[in-house]
C-alpha positions in Angstrom: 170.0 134.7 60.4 167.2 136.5 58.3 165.0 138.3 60.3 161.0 137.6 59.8 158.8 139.7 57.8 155.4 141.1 58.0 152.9 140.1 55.0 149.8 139.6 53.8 146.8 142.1 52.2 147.3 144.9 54.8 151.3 145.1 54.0 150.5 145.0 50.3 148.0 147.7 50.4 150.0 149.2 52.5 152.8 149.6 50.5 150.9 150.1 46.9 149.3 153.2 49.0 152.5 154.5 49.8 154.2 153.9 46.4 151.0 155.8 45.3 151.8 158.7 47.4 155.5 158.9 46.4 154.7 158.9 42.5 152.5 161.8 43.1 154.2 163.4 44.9 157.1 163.2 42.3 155.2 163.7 39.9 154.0 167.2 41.2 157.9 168.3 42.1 159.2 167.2 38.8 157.2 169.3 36.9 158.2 172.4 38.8 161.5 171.8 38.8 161.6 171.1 35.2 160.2 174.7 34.7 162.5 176.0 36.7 165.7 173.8 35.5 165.5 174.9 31.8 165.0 178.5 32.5 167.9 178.1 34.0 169.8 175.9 31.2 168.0 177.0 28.3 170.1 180.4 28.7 173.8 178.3 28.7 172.3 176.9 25.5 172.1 179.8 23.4 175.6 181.2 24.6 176.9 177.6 23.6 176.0 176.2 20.3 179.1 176.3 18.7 181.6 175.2 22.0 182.9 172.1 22.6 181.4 169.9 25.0 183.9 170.4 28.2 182.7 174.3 27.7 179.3 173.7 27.5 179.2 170.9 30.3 181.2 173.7 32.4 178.1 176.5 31.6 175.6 173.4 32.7 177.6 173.1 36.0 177.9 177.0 36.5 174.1 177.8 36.3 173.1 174.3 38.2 175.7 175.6 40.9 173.4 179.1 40.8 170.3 177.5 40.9 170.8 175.2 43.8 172.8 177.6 45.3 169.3 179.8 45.7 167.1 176.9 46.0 165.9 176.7 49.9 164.0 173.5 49.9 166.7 171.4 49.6 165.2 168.6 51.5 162.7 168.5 49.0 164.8 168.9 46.0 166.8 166.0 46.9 164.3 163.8 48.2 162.8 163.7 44.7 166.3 163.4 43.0 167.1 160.6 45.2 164.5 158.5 43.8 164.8 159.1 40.2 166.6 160.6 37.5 164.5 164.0 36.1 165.1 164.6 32.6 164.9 168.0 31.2 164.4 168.7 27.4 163.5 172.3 26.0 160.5 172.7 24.2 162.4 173.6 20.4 164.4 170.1 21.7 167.9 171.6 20.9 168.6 170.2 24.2 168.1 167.9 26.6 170.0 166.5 29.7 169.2 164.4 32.8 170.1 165.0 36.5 170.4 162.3 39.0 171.5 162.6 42.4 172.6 160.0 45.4 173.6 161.1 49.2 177.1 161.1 49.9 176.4 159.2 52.7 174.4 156.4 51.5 177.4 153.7 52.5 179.8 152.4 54.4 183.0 154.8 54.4 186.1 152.5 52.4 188.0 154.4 54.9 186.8 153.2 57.9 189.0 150.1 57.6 192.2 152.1 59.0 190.3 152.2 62.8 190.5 148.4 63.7 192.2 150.1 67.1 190.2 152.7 67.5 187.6 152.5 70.3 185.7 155.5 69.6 185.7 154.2 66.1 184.4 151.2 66.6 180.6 151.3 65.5 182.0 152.2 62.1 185.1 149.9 61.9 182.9 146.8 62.6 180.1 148.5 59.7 183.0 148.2 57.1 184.8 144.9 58.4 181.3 143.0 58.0 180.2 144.7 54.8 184.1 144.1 53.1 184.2 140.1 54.6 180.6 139.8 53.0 182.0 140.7 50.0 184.5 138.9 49.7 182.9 135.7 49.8 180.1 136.9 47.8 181.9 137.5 44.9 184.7 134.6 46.0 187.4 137.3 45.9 190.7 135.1 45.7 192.9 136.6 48.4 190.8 139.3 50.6 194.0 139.9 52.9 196.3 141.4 49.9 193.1 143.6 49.0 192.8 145.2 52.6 196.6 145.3 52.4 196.7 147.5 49.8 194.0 149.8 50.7 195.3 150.1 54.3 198.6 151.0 52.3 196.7 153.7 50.5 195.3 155.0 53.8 198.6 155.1 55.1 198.1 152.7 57.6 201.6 150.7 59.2 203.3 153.0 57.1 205.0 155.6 59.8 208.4 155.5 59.1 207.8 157.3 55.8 207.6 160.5 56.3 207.0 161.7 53.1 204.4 159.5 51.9 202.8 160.0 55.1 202.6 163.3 54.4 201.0 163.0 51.5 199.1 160.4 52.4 197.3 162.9 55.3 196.8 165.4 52.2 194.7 162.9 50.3 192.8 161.8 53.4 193.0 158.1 52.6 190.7 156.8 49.5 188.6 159.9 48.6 187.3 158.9 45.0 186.2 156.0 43.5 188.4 156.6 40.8 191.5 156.5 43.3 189.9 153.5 44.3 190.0 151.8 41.5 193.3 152.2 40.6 194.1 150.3 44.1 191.6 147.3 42.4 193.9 147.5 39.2 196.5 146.9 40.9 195.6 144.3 43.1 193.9 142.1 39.8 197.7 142.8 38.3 199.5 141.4 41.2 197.1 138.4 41.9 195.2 137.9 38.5 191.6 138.0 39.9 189.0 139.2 37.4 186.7 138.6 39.7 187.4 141.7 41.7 186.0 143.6 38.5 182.4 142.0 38.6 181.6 143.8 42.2 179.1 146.5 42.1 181.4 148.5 44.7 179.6 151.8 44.8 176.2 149.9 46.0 178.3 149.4 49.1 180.7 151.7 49.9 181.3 155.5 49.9 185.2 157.2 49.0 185.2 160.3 51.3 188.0 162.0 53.5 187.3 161.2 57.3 187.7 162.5 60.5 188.0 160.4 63.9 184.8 162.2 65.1 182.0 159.5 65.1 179.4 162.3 64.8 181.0 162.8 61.5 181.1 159.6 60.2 177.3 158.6 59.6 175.6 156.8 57.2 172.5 158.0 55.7 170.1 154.6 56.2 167.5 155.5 54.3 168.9 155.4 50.7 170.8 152.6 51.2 171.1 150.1 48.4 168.8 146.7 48.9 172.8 145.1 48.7 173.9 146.8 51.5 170.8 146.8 53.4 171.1 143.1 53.3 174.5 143.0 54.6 174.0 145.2 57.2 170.7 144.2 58.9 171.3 139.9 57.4 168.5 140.3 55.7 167.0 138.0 52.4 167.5 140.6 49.9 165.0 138.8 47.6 162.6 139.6 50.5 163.8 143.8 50.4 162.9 143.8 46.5 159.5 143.5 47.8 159.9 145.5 51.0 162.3 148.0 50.8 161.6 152.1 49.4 164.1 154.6 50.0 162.9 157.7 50.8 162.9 160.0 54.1 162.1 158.0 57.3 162.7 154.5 55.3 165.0 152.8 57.4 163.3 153.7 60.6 159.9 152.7 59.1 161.3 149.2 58.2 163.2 148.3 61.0 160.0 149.3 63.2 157.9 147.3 60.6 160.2 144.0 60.8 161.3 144.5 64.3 164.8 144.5 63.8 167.3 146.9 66.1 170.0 149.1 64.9 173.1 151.1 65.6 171.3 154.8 66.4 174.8 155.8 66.9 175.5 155.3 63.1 173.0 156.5 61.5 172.2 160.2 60.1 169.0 161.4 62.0 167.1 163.8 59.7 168.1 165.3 56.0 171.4 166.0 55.7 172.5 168.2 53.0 175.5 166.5 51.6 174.9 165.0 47.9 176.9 163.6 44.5 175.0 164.8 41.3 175.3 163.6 38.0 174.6 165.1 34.7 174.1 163.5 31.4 173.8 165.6 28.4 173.4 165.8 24.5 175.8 167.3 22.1 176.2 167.4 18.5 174.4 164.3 18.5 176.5 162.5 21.0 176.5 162.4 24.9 178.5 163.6 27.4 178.6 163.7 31.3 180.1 165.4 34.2 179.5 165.5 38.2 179.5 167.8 40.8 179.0 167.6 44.8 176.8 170.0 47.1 178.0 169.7 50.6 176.0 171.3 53.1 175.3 174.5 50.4 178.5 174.6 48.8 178.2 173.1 44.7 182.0 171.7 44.5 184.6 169.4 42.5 183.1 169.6 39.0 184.5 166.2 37.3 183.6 166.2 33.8 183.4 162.5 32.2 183.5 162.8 28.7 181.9 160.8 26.1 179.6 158.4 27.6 
């Protein structure tokens, strides 16, 4: 059932003040980081002119990794590249690239399927089942079993008696990329002829990561979650959340207070945590290219370089 919401002049005030803040407040962050950014890239530039792209998307990556490596307001860093893309664009405008970022965190873990029997578990299992059931009738998915068949496959669920792909299976933790993932979709539109299973934005609701069967490791962060999966998880009118909802620190907290609707406190991240994906979009030789990279908790990892875009 959707759950009432506040409105009226105060709420809309209230909200245009806020936005008001936040754009500042970007604003004033953007323009120092943009200082500090192409110091930083405009030197990969000049060593890079004449490289191919994977070279020069690796130098981008390498200082990036230094200079967020040294940056100690991370909170702050992220909370403005959460919200927005920042472009960067030297003033001779031989180059120019844009940086977005998104919490790891910011969904339901694919992965939290596999612990149907797991009591501890269970906050999470019953996240995913009611998040994955939604949308499968959302997007009238033909036959929602064979699709959790195949990813609890993939986990390794049911699958003890071989040993080998076990093993392996424990190497890969599960679904850990949304790449990986998609194969699993490819497969399952081969077998059953469902194109409809292409048209779901998937990342809006779910995360690929390797998990633990420690709950205090398995938390989502709430207040960057999509308006889609906000709606799932709270049943609320997401025609209602384009009007409500803004991510940003202390936003799931604020609305739930604001609309008087109770949560999980046992599945939720409490503070910043420092664990996000970055993507990087970038010009070369008049064409673009991209690649992404992860910082978890201070360490700039798994470069992934996409190619022409």
């Amino acid at each position: 059932m959707d759950k009432p919401f506040s409105s009226g002049t105060n709420a809309t005030s209230h909200k245009k003040g806020f936005a008001l803040i936040i754009t500042l407040s970007v604003l004033a962050v953007v323009i120092a980081l943009t200082g500090v950014l192409i110091s930083y890239l405009d030197v990969a530039r000049k060593n890079a002119d004449e490289t191919k792209a994977l070279l020069q998307a690796n130098l981008y990556f390498s200082d990036m990794k230094t200079f967020i490596s040294k940056f100690k307001e991370k909170k702050t860093l992220y909370g403005i590249l959460y919200l927005s893309p920042i472009p960067l664009r030297s003033e001779d405008g031989r180059f120019s690239l844009i940086v977005q970022c998104k919490p790891l965190t910011n969904g339901v873990n694919i992965n939290w399927l596999k612990f149907s029997n797991n009591q501890v578990m269970s906050p999470q299992y019953n996240a995913v089942s009611k998040v994955f059931e939604a949308v499968m009738e959302q997007y009238e998915i033909e036959d929602p079993v064979r699709l959790e068949t195949l990813l609890l496959e993939e986990m390794g669920v049911d699958e003890e008696n071989d040993i080998e792909k076990q093993s392996r299976l424990r190497q890969k933790n599960g679904i850990i990329s949304y790449q990986q993932f998609k194969q699993i979709l490819s497969r399952y539109q081969f077998e059953v002829d469902d194109e409809k299973v292409g048209t779901v934005p998937w990342e809006k609701y779910f995360i690929f990561m390797p998990v633990s069967e420690i709950p205090e490791e398995n938390l989502i962060d709430g207040d960057y979650l999509s308006m889609e999966l906000l709606s799932v998880l709270f049943d609320v009118d997401i025609e209602l959340l384009k009007e409500e909802w803004i991510p940003g620190e202390g936003a799931l907290k604020d609305f739930l207070a604001r609309n008087s609707i109770s949560n999980n406190k046992k599945l939720y991240v409490k503070g910043f945590v420092e664990r996000a994906s970055c993507d990087v979009y970038f010009d070369f030789n008049d064409e673009r290219f991209g690649f992404s990279f992860e910082d978890d908790e201070g360490e700039v990892k798994n470069f992934d370089f996409y190619g022409k875009q």
